[in-house]
C-alpha positions as CSV (number, residue, x, y, z in Angstrom):
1,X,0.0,0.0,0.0
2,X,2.9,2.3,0.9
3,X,4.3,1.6,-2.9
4,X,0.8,2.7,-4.5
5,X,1.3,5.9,-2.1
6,X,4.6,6.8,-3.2
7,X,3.9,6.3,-6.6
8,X,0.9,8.6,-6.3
9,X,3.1,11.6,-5.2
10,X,6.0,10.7,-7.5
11,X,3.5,10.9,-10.3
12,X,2.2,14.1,-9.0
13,X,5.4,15.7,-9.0
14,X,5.7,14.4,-12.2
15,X,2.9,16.4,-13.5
16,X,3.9,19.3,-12.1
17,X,7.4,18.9,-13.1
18,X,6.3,18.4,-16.6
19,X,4.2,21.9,-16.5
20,X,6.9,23.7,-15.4
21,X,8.8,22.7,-18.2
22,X,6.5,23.6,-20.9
23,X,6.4,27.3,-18.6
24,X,10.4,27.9,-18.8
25,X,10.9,26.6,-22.6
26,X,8.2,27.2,-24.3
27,X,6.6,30.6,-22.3
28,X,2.9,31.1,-22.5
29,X,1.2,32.4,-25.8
30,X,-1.6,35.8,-24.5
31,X,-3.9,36.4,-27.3
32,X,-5.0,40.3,-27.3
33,X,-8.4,40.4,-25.4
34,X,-8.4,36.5,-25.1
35,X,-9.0,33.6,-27.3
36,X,-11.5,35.3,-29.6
37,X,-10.0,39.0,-29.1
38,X,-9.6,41.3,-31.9
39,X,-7.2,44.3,-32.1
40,X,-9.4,47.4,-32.7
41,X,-11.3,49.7,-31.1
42,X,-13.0,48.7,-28.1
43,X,-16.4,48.4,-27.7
44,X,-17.1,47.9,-24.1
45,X,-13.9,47.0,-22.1
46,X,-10.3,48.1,-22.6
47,X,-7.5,46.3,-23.5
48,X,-6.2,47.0,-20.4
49,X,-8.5,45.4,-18.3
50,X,-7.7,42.2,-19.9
51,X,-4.1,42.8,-19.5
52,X,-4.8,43.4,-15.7
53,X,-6.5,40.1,-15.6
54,X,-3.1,38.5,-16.7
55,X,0.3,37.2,-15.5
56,X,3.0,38.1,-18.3
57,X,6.5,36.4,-18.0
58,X,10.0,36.7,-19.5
59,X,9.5,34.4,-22.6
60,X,5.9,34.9,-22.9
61,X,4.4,35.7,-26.2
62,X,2.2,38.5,-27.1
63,X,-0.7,37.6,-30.2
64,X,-2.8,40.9,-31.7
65,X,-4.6,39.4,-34.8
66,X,-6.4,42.6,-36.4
67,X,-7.2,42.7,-40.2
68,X,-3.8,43.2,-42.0
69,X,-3.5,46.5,-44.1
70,X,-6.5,48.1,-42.3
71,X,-4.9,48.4,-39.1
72,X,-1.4,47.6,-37.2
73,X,0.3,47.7,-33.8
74,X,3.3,50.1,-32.9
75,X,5.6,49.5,-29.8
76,X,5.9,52.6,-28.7
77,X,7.4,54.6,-25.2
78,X,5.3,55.7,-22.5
79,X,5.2,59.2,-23.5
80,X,4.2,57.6,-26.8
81,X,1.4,56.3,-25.0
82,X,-0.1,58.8,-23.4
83,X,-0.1,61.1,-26.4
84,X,-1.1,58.4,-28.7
85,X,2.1,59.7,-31.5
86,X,1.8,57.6,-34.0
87,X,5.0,59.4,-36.2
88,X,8.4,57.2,-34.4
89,X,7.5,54.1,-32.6
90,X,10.2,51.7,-31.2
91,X,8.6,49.2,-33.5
92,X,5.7,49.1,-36.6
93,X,4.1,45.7,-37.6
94,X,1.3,45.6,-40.2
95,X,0.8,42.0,-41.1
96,X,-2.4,40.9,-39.3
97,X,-1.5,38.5,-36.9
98,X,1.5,39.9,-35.0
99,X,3.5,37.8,-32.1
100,X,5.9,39.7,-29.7
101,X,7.8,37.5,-27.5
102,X,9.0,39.0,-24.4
103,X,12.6,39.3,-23.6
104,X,12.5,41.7,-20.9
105,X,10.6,42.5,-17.9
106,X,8.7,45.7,-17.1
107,X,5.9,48.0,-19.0
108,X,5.8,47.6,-22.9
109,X,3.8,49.8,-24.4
110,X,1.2,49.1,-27.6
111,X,-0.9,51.7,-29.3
112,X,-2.9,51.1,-33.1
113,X,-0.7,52.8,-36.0
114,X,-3.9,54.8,-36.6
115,X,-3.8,57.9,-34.4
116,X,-7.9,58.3,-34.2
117,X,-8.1,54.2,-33.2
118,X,-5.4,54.9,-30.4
119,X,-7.5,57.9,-29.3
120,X,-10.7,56.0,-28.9
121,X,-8.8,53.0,-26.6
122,X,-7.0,51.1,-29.5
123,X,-4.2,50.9,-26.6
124,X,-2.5,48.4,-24.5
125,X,-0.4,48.7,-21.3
126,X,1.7,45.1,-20.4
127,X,3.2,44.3,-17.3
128,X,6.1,41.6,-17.5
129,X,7.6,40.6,-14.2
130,X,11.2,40.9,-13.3
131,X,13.0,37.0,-13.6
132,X,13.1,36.2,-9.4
133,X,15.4,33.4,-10.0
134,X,18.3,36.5,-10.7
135,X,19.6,37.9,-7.8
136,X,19.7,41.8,-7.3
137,X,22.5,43.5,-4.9
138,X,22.1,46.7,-3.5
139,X,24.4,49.2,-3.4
140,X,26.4,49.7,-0.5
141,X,25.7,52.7,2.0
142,X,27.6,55.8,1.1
143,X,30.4,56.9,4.0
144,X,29.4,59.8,5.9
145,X,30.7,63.1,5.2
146,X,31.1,63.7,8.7
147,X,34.2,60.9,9.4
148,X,36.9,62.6,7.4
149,X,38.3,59.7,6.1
150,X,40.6,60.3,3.0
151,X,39.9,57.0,1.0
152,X,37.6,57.5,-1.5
153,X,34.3,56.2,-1.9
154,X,34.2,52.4,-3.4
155,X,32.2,52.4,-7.2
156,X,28.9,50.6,-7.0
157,X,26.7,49.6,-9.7
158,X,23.0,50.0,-8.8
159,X,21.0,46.8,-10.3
160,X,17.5,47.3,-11.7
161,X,15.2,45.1,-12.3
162,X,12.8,46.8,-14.2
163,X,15.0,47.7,-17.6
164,X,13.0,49.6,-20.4
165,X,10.7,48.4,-22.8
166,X,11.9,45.7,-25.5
167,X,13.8,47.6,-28.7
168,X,14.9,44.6,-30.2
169,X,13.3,42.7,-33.0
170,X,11.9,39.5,-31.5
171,X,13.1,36.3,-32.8
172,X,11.8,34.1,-35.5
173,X,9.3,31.4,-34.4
174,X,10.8,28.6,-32.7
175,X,14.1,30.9,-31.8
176,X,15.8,30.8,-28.5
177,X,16.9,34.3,-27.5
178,X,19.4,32.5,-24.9
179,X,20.2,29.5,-23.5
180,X,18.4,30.4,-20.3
181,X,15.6,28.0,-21.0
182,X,18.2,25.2,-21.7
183,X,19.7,25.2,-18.7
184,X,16.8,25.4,-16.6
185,X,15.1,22.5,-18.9
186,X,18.8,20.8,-17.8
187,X,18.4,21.5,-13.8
188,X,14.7,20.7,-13.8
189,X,15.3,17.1,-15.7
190,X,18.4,16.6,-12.8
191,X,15.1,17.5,-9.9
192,X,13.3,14.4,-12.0
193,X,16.0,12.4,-12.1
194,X,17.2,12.8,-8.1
195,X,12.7,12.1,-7.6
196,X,13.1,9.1,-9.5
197,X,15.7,8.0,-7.5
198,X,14.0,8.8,-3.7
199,X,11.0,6.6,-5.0
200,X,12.4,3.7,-6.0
């Protein structure tokens, strides 16, 4: 009975091993507004309140499917944004169904190429968390004026963790952008193998 037990729990793991996986190599595909959402002007909720509804990783994708020619999505800055300027965004695609995968975490900004459609809500705000598995050091404390010393100051580099907005073009479908994923994918089949072991 204590074998069917432990098998239960190893397969369990299992499971959830397995989903984790898929989560680290392959990232989650968001389509704009959900699985029947179109990119266009709103006509009762906004964008955004889908967005708010979601959790957005590092590796993540990003689907807008909107009718090709009639209508695009820029990548724009937050100024951008706000002022719906259509005239020099970060990045311009027209072709109807448009994935962005993200690289980087913090606010990325989306507005419609069309400056009257951004103006009426065509407009998206997404929030990708900062990668916790990286470690972030703080500064250290700056000496105090008061102690005369005459050594000066030690250099510090201040880590953030919230870089700007992607500028890159994101990579083909199917591309790696690093080998991240790979070693993860590597670590997490060494956490099955050492559970395979402890039940057997």
């Amino acid at each position: 009975m204590a074998h069917n037990n432990n098998f239960g729990h190893f397969a369990l793991k299992l499971i959830g091993l397995l989903l984790l996986i898929q989560r680290v190599v392959h990232g989650v595909e968001f389509q704009v507004g959900g699985s029947k959402g179109l990119w266009g002007v709103p006509s009762a909720h906004s964008f955004n309140q889908w967005a708010e509804s979601q959790r957005f990783q590092i590796g993540d994708s990003l689907v807008f499917n909107y009718q090709g020619g009639q209508d695009s999505v820029l990548l724009v800055n937050q100024d951008d944004y706000n002022n719906c300027h259509t005239e020099s965004p970060i990045k311009h695609f027209s072709d109807g169904h448009t994935a962005i995968k993200f690289e980087k975490s913090g606010p990325h900004y989306f507005i419609s190429g069309i400056k009257d459609n951004c103006l009426k809500n065509e407009k998206l705000v997404v929030i990708v968390l900062a990668d916790r598995t990286k470690q972030y050091s703080s500064p250290p404390p700056a000496p105090d004026a008061g102690e005369g010393s005459s050594k000066p100051p030690e250099a510090s580099v201040e880590m953030n963790p919230t870089p700007s907005p992607i500028s890159e073009e994101p990579p083909a479908n199917g591309a790696m952008s690093s080998t991240s994923p790979i070693v993860t994918f590597l670590g997490l089949i060494g956490v099955f193998a050492t559970s395979m072991a402890l039940v057997l």
